[in-house]
C-alpha positions in Angstrom: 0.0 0.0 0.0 1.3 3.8 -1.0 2.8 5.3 1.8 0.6 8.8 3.0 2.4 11.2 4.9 -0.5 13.2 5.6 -2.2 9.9 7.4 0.8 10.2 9.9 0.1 14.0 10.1 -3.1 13.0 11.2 -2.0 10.6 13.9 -0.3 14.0 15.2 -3.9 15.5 15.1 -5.2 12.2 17.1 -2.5 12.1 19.7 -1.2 15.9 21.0 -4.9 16.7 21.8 -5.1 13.6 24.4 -1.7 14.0 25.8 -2.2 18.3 26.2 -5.3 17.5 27.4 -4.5 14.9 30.5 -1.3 17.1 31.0 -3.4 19.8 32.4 -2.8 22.1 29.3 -6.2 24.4 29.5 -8.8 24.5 26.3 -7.9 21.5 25.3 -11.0 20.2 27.4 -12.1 17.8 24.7 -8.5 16.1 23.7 -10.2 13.1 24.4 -11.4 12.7 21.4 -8.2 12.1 19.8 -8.7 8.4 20.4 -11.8 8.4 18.1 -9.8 9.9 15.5 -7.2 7.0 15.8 -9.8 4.7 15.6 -11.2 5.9 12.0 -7.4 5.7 10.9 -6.6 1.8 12.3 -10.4 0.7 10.6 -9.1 2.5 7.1 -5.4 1.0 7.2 -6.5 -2.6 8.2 -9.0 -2.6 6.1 -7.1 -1.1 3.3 -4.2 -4.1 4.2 -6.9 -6.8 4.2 -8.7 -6.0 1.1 -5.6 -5.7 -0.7 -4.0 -9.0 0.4 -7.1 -10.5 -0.8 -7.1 -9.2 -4.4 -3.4 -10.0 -4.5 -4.1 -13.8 -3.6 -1.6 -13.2 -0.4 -4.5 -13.3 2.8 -3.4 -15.1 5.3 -4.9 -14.8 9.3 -1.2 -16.1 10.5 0.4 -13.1 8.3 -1.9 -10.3 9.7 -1.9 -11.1 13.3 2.4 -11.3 13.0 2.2 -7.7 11.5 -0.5 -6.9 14.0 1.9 -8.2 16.8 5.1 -6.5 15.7 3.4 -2.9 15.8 1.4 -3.4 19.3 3.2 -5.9 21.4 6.9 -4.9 21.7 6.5 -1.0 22.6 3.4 -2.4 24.7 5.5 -4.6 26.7 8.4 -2.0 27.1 5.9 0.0 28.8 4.1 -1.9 30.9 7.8 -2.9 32.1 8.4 0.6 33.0 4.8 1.3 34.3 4.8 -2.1 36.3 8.8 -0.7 38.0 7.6 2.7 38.9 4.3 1.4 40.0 6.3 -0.9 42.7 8.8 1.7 43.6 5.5 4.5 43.9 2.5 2.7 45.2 1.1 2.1 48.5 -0.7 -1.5 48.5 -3.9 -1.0 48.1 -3.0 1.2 44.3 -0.3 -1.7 43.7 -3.4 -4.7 43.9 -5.5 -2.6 41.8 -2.6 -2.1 39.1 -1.6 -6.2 39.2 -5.5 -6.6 38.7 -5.1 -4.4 35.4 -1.8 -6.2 34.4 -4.2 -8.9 34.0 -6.5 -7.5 31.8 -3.8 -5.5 30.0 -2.1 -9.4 29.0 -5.6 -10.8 28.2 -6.8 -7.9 26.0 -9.8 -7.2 28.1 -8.6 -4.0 29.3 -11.6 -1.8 28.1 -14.0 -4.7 30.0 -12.2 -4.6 33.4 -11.9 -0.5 33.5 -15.8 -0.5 32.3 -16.8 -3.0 35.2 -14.3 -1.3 37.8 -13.8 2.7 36.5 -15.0 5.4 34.3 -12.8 7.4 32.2 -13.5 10.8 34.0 -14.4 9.2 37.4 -11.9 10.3 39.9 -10.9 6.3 40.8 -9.3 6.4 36.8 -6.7 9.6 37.9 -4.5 6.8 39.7 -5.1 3.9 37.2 -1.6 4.1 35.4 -2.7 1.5 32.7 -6.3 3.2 31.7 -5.4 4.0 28.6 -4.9 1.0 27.3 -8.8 0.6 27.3 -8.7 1.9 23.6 -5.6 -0.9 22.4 -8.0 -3.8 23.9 -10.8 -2.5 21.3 -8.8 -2.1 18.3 -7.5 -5.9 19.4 -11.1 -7.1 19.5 -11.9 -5.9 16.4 -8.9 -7.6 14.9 -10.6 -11.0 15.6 -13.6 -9.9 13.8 -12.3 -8.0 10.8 -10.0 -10.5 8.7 -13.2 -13.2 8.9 -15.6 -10.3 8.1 -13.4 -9.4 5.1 -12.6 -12.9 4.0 -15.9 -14.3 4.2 -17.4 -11.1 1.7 -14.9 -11.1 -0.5 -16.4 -12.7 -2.5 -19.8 -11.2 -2.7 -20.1 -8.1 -4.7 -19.0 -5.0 -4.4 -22.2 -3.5 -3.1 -23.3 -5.9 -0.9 -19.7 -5.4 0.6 -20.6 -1.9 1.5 -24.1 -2.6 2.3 -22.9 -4.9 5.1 -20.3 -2.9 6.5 -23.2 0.7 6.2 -25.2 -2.0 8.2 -23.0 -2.7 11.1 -22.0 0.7 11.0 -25.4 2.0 11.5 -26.5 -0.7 14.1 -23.3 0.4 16.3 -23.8 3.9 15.9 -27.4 3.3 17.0 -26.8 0.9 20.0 -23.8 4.0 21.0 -26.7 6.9 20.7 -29.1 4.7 23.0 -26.3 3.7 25.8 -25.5 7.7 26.3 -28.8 7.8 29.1 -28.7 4.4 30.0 -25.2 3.0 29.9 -23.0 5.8 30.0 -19.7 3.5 31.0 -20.6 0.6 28.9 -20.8 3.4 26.1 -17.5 4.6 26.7 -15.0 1.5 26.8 -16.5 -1.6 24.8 -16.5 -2.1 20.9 -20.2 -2.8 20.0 -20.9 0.4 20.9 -16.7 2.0 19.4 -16.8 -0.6 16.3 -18.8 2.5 14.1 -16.0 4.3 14.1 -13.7 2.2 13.1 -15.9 1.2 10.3 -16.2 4.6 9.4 -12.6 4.0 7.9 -13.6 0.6 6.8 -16.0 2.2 4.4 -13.6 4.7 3.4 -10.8 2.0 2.8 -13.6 0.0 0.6 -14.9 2.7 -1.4 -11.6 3.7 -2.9 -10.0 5.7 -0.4 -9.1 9.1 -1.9 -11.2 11.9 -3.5 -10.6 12.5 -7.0 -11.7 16.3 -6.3 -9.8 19.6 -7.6 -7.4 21.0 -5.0 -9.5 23.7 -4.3 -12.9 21.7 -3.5 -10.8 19.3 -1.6 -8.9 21.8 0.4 -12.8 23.1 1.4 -13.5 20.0 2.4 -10.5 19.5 4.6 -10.6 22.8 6.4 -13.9 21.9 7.0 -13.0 18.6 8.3 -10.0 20.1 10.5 -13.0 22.5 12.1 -15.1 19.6 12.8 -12.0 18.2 14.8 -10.9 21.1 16.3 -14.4 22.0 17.7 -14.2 19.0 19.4 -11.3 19.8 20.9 -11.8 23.1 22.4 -15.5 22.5 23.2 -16.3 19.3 24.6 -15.5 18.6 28.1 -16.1 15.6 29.8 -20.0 16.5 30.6 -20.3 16.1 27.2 -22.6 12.8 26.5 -20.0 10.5 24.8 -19.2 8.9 22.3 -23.0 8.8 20.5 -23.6 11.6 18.1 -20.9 13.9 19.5 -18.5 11.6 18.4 -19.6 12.1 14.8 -18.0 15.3 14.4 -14.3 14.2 14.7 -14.6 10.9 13.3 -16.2 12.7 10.0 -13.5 15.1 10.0 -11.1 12.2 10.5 -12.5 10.7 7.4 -12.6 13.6 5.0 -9.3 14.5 6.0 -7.9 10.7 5.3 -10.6 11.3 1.8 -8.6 14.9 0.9 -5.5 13.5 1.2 -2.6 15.1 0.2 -4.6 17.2 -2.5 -5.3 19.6 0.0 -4.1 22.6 1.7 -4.6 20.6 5.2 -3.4 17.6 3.4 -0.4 19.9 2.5 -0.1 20.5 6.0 0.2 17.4 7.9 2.4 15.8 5.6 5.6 18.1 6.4 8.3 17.0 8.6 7.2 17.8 11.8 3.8 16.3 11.8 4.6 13.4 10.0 7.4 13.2 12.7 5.3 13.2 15.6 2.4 10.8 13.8 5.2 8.3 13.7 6.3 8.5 17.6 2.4 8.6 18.4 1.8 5.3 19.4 4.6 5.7 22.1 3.7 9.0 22.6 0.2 7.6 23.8 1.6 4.6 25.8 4.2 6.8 27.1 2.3 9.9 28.5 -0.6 8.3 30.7 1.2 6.7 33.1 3.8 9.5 33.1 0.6 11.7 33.9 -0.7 9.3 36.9 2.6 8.8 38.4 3.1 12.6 38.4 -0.7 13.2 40.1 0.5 10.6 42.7 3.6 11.9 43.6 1.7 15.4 44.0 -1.4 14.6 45.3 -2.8 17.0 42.4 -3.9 17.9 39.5 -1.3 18.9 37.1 -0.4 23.0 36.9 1.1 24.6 34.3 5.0 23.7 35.5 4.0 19.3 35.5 2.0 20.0 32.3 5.3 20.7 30.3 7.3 18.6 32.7 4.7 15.2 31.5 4.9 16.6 28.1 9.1 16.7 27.7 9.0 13.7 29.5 6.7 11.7 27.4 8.2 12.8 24.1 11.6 12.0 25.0 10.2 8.7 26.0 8.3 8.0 23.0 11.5 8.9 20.9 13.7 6.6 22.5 11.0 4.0 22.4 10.1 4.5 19.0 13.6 4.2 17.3 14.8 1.5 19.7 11.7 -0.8 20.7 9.0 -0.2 17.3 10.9 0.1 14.5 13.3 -3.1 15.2 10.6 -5.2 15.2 8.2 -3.1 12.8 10.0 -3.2 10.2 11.1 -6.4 10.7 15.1 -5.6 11.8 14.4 -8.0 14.2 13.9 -11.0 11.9 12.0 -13.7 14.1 10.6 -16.3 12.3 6.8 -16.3 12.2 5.8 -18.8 14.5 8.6 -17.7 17.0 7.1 -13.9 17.1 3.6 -14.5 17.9 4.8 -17.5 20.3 6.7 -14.7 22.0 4.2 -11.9 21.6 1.2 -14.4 23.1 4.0 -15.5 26.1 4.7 -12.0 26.8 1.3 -10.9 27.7 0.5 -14.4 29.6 4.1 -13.2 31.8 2.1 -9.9 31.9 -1.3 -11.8 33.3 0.4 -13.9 35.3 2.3 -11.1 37.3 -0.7 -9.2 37.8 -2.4 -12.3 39.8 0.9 -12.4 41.6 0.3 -9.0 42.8 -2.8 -9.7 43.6 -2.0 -12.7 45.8 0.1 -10.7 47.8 -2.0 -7.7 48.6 -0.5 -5.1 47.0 3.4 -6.6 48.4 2.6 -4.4 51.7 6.2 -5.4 52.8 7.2 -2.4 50.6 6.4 0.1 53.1 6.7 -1.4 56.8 5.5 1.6 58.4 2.0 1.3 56.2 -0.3 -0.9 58.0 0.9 0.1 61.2 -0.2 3.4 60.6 -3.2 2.9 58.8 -4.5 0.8 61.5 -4.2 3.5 63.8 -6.0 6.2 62.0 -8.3 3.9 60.4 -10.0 1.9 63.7 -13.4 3.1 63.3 -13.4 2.4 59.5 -13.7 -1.6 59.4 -17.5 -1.6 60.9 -18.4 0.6 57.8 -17.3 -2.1 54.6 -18.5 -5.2 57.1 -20.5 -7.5 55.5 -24.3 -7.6 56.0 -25.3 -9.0 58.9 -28.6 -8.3 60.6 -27.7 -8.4 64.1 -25.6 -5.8 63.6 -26.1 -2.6 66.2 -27.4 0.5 64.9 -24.8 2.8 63.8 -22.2 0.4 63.2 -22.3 -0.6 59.7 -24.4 1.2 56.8 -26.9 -1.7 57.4 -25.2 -3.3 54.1 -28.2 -5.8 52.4 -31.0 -4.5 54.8 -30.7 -0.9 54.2 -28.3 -0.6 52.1 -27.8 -2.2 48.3 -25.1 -3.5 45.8 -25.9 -5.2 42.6 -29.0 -6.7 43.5 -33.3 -6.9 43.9 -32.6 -7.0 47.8 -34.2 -3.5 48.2 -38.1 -5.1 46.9 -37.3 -6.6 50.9 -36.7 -3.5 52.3 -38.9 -3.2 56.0 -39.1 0.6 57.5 -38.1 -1.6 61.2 -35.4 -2.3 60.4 -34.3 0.9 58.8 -35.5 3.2 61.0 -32.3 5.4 62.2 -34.4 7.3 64.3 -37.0 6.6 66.7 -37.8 9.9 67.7 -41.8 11.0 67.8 -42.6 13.7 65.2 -42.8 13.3 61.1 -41.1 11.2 59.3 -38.2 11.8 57.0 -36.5 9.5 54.6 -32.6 9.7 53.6 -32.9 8.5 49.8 -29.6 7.7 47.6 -26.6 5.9 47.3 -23.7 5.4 48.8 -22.9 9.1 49.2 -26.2 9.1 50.9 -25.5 5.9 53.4 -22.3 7.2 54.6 -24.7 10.0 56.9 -26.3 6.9 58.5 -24.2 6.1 61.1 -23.4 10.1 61.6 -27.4 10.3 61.8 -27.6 7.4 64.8 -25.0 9.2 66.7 -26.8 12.7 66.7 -30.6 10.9 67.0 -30.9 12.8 70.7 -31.0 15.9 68.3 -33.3 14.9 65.3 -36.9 15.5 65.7 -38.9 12.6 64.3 -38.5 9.3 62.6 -35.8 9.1 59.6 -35.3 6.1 57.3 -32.2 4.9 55.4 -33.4 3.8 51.9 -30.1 3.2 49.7 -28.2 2.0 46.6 -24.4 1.8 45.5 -24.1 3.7 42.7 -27.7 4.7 42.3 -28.5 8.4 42.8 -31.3 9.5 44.0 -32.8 10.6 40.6 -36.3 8.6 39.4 -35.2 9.2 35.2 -31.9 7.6 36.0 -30.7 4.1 34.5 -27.4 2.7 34.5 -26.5 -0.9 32.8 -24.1 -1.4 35.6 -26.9 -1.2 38.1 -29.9 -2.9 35.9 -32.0 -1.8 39.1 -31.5 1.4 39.8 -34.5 2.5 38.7 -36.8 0.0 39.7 -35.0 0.8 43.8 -35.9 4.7 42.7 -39.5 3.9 41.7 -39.8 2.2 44.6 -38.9 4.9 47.1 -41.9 6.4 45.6 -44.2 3.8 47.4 -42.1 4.1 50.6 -42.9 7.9 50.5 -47.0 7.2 50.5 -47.1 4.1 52.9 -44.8 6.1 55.7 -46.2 9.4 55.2 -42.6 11.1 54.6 -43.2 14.7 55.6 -39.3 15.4 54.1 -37.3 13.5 51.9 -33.6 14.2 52.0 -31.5 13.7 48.7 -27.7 13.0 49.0 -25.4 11.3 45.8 -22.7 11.2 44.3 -23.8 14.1 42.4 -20.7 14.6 39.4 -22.3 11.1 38.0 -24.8 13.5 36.4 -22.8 15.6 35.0 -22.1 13.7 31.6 -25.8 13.2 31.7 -27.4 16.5 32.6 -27.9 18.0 36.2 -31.9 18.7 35.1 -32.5 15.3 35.6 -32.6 16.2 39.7 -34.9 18.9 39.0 -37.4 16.6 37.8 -37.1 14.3 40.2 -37.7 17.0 43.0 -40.3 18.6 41.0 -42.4 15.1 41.2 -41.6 14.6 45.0 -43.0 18.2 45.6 -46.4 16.9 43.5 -46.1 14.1 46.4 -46.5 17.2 49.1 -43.0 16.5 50.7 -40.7 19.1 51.2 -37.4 18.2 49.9 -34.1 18.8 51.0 -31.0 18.4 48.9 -27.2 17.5 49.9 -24.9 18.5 47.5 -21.6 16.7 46.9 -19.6 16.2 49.9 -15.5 16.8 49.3 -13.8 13.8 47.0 -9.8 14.0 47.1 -7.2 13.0 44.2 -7.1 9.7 45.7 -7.4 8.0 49.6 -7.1 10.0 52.6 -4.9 7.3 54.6 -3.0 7.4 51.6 -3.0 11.7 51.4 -1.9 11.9 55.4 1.1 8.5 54.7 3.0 10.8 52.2 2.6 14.1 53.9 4.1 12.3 57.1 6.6 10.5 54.8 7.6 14.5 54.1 7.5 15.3 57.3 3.9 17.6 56.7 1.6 17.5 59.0 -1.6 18.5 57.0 -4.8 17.8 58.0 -6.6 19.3 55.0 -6.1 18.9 51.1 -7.7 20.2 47.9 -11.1 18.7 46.2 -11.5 17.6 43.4 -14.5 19.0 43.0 -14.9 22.4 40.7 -15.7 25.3 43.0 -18.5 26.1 41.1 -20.1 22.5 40.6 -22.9 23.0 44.2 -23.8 26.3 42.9 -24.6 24.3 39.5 -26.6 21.3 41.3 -28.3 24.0 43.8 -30.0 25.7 40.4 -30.7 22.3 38.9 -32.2 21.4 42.7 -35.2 23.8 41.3 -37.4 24.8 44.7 -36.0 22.1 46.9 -33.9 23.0 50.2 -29.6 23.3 49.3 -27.0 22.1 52.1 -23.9 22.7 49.9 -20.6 20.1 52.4 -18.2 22.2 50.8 -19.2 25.6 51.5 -20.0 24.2 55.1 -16.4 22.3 55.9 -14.0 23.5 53.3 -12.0 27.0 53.0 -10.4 28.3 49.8 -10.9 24.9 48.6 -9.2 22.7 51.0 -11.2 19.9 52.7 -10.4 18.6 56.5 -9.3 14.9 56.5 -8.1 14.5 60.1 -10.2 15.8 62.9 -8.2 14.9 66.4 -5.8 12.6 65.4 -9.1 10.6 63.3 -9.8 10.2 59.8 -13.0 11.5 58.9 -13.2 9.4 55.2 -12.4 5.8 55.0 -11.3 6.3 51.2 -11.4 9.6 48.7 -14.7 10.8 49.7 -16.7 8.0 51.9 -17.0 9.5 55.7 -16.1 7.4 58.1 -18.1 6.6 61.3 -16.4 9.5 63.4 -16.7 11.9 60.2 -20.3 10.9 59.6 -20.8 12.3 63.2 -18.9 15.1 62.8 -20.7 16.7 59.7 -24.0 15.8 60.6 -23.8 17.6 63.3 -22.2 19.7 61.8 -24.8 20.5 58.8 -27.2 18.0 58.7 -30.4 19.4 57.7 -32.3 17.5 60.3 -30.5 18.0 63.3 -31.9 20.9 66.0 -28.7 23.5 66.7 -28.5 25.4 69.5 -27.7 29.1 68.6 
């Protein structure tokens, strides 16, 4: 196949965005959707590769995988060798269990399932997962399985009916993404029925010839239209924008008509000089290299990235990527490094088994806690109070001790259709009743709410659901119940006779999906003839408090505050989306100039990056709790 420098120039276009944009670098809000734009350009080159070994006579599954596995699989493994070194040398052991669990996802190309099941790509869990990007590398692999059958098996139909197949499965894809924005937002994000249309947006490209035979000046219109389509996305998406679904049109059609244009354009002009073909040919290392660069960075910090790590994780990565790239990828790319067939892909497939098989190593030792001999000890000491909270459900527990897991409170299951007001009653004051609805941002108050009871007027209820907000619209196909558990506070509301009804979530899961969802959720509880009080989001931190208060001693600091995570501005948002309902905003209440206690006399009030902890729940509901009677 004719080599196109402008394709490489493109690459450039696919990666900078994504690495300026987890460097910190501002505007570049939507970089994310450089990954989309590498995804149009892998479906048009391997389906450009496989359609031309067929008419050539040369297909052969055993030939493409070995090309597939010289690209990927040696600058892969370099990496995760580097990741995996500064991962042992860097993380506590709780982080170094949850990296060995991605080693083994990483080595069995399931990568995009395991961060879908355990993370989202903007959730504040995936700042600290060193090996998230590789979420995109395990699509691209899937679809290799699928591909060289597809291809082979319509070769030899027709022309048209080739297309027509491919429109087809573009269009169902496309279809299924646009449906799982509301109601499986995650599941949207990482797994390839729902990506696959946009690599088979350069599928059809590749099949249908591949390059317009325009004049300059219609194609140059065309590809400075494209490059506006892209750069749009860049500079104004952000991740509350519902992705991938339609907004994920615009830079994968710019992708395409810029890969259409080709070279016999002014953009096409462009990207094929030196440096952007230059930097399209690193990008692959460039995007293996910068992530974890980025994470380990964040950890070391405990923040985001300012303006000084931005161009620190920027230098760093390229430098990386260049040493990478002419030492690790181009040996074995083009083939330098002359292994015979069978030997290669032996050695790719026994590399990534190694890979798998010292992630479950990792795991079986708990994160290696022998690292850091002053860990448990110390985390055991801060942390007493912290164990009753994550206990198993057991229903003689005593009030106040546990979040009532299984009786009151949910995960993953119908349990909550067996949900009795007895045993959920946190209260047993005389006076109206009040039910705290939500999830698990919501049951972390409970034990905070049995400790100030002396103070609550009336009876209140605990009624919730991990990873549920309280919202009745909301669906998520990670929690398949959700909504049936929200409907169903509903009926709790009319047999108690809930007077109040007090909403508390982790509220930046609506972001991506639109704050007015709340709105009409409180506007139907008001029909009800509740009032309704809403708790905004509670502080969230980079990553674990025990974790925050190790390295500052390790330093010799003694802080017992540290930034959120949360924009400044985000409880002012949700108080407007709230409508008419009651506002308690945590982070106006406990934190100053953005800085959020995590130690209150000696104790840590969260048991992880935002979770209270028995003593904090006590603290800050007495503290602001709507329901609790102050004395002036």
């Amino acid at each position: 196949m004719k080599y196109r420098p402008e394709i490489d120039g493109l690459r450039t276009i696919a990666v900078l965005p994504v690495l300026f944009f987890h460097a910190g670098v501002a505007g570049f809000s939507g970089g994310f959707v450089g990954v989309d734009i590498f995804f149009v350009i892998s479906g048009f080159l391997i389906t450009r590769i496989l359609d031309d070994d067929l008419k050539n006579g040369r297909f052969s599954i055993l030939t493409f995988y070995e090309r597939r596995f010289r690209r990927i699989i040696p600058a892969l493994v370099f990496y995760i060798l580097l990741t995996a070194i500064a991962a042992y040398m860097l993380f506590l052991p709780p982080f170094f269990e949850d990296f060995a669990r991605s080693l083994v996802a990483v080595g069995t190309f399931t990568s995009n399932i395991y961060f879908w099941k355990f993370s989202g790509y903007f959730e504040n869990s995936a700042l600290l997962r060193p090996l998230l990007h590789t979420w995109s590398l395990a699509v691209e692999e899937q679809f290799y399985i699928f591909m060289p059958i597809a291809m082979w098996l319509l070769y030899k139909a027709n022309f048209r009916m080739r297309l027509w197949a491919f429109a087809l499965a573009l269009a169902l894809s496309l279809a299924l993404s646009i449906y799982a924005i509301d109601v499986a937002p995650t599941a949207n994000f990482f797994l390839l029925p729902t990506r696959s249309w946009e690599l088979l947006i350069g599928s059809l490209l590749a099949l249908w010839g591949g390059q317009s035979t325009l004049s300059y000046r219609t194609n140059s219109a065309v590809a400075i239209g494209a490059a506006i389509l892209i750069l749009y996305s860049v500079f104004a998406y952000t991740d509350a924008t519902p992705f991938p679904g339609l907004a994920a049109v615009l830079p994968c059609t710019g992708a395409a008509l810029i890969i259409y244009t080709g070279g016999r354009s002014v953009v096409g002009k462009i990207l094929a000089s030196g440096p952007f073909v230059f930097i399209g040919k690193i990008s692959y290392s460039l995007y293996l290299a910068h992530w974890p660069i980025t994470v380990f960075v964040r950890y070391v910090t405990l923040e985001e990235p300012n303006g000084l790590h931005a161009m620190g994780i920027i230098a760093a990565s390229l430098l990386l990527a260049i040493c990478s790239w002419r030492f690790v990828e181009t040996p074995f790319r083009l083939q330098t490094v002359s292994w015979p067939r069978r030997a290669l892909i032996g050695s790719a497939l026994a590399s990534m088994s190694i890979v798998s098989l010292f992630g479950y190593a990792g795991i079986a030792a708990h994160g290696l806690p022998q690292r850091f001999p002053g860990y448990a000890t110390k985390v055991e000491a801060r942390m007493l109070d912290v164990s009753a909270v994550v206990a198993s459900a057991d229903t003689t527990v005593q009030a106040g001790q546990t979040w009532r897991n299984g009786i009151c409170f949910f995960e993953d299951d119908d349990g909550f259709k067996k949900w009795r007001p007895e045993d959920c009653a946190l209260t047993t004051n005389t006076g109206d009743v009040a039910l705290l609805w939500g999830d698990s941002y919501a049951a972390h108050y409970a034990p905070g709410i049995v400790a100030n009871a002396a103070s609550i007027h009336g009876r209140v209820y605990e009624y919730t659901f991990a990873g549920c907000p309280p919202v009745l619209a909301y669906y998520s196909y990670a929690r398949p119940n959700c909504q049936a558990f929200n409907q169903k506070a509903l009926d709790i509301i009319r047999s108690l006779d809930v007077k109040t009804v007090v909403l508390s979530g982790r509220w930046v899961d609506l972001q991506r999906r639109g704050l007015d969802m709340l709105e009409d959720t409180v506007r139907q509880l008001q029909a009800e003839g509740v009032r309704v009080i809403v708790i905004g989001q509670s502080p969230m931190f980079v990553t674990n408090v025990d974790v925050i208060a190790f390295k500052k001693a390790a330093v010799g600091q003694k802080a017992a505050s540290w930034s959120t995570v949360i924009d400044h501005d985000f409880n002012q948002r949700l108080r407007a989306a709230a409508g008419g309902a009651d506002f308690v905003d945590p982070i106006a209440m406990d934190c100053a100039a953005g800085e959020c206690p995590y130690i209150d006399d000696g104790r840590m009030l969260y048991f992880d990056s935002g979770h209270l902890s028995n003593f904090g729940s006590a603290r800050v509901v007495e503290r602001y709790f709507p329901l609790v009677s102050r004395v002036n």
